[in-house]
C-alpha positions in Angstrom: 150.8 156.2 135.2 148.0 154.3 133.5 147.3 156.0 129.6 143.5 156.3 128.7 143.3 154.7 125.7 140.5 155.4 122.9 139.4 153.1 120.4 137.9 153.6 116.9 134.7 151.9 116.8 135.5 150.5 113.5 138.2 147.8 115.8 134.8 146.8 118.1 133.0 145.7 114.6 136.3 143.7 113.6 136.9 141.9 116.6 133.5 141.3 118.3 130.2 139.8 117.4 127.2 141.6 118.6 126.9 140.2 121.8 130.6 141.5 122.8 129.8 145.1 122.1 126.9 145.2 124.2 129.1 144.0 127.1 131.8 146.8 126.2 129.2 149.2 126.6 129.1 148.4 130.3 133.0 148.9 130.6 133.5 151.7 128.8 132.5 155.1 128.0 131.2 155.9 125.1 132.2 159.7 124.2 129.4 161.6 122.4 129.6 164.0 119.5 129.5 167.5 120.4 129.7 171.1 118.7 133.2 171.6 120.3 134.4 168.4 118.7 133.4 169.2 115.4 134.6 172.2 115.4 137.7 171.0 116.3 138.0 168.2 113.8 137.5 170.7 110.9 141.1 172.3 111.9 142.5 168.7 112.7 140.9 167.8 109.1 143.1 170.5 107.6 145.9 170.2 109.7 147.0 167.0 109.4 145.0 165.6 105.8 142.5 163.3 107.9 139.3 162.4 106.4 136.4 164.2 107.7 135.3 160.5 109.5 138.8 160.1 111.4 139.1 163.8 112.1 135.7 163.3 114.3 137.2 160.2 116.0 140.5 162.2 116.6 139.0 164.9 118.0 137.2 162.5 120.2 139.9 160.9 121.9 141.6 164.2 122.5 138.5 165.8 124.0 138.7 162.4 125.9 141.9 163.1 127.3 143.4 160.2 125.9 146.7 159.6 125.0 146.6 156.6 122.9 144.1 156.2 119.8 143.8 152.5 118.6 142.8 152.3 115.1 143.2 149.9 112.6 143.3 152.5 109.4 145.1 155.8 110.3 148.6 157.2 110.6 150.3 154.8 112.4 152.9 156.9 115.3 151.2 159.9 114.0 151.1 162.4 117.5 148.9 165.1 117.0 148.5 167.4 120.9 150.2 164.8 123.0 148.2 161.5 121.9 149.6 158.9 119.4 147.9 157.2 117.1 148.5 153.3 116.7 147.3 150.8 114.2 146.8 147.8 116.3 146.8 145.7 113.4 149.8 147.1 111.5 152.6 144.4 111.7 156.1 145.7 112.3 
């Protein structure tokens, strides 16, 4: 089984120039904000002590389906509803 894997758009402005996102915009899919997944990061904000910013992107990638979130400033192993969150640039 191949996991989805969603990734905070804050790792795209580290690790690319401009001309690189533009190309990731033609292999990925970009999830949009919607009414359901701000409701749902309110809870997830209280829940589990996210900021309001990373509770959006959390609730993203599990409306998403995804079971990994790559991130370079959250919880690192932190499983909230099936999906982990890893810091791709924490070192062990």
């Amino acid at each position: 089984m191949t996991d989805k894997i969603f990734i905070d758009s804050n790792v795209w402005c580290y690790l690319f120039i401009k001309e690189n996102v533009r190309y990731m915009y033609k292999l990925c899919t970009v999830q949009n904000f919607s009414n359901k997944i701000i409701t749902a990061a309110f809870d997830l904000r209280e829940r589990y002590s996210l900021s309001f910013w990373d509770s959006i992107i959390v609730s993203s990638a599990l409306d998403s389906n995804c079971s990994i979130l790559a991130s370079e400033d959250m919880h690192n192993g932190l499983k909230i509803n099936g999906m982990v969150i890893t810091n791709i640039f924490q070192r062990s």
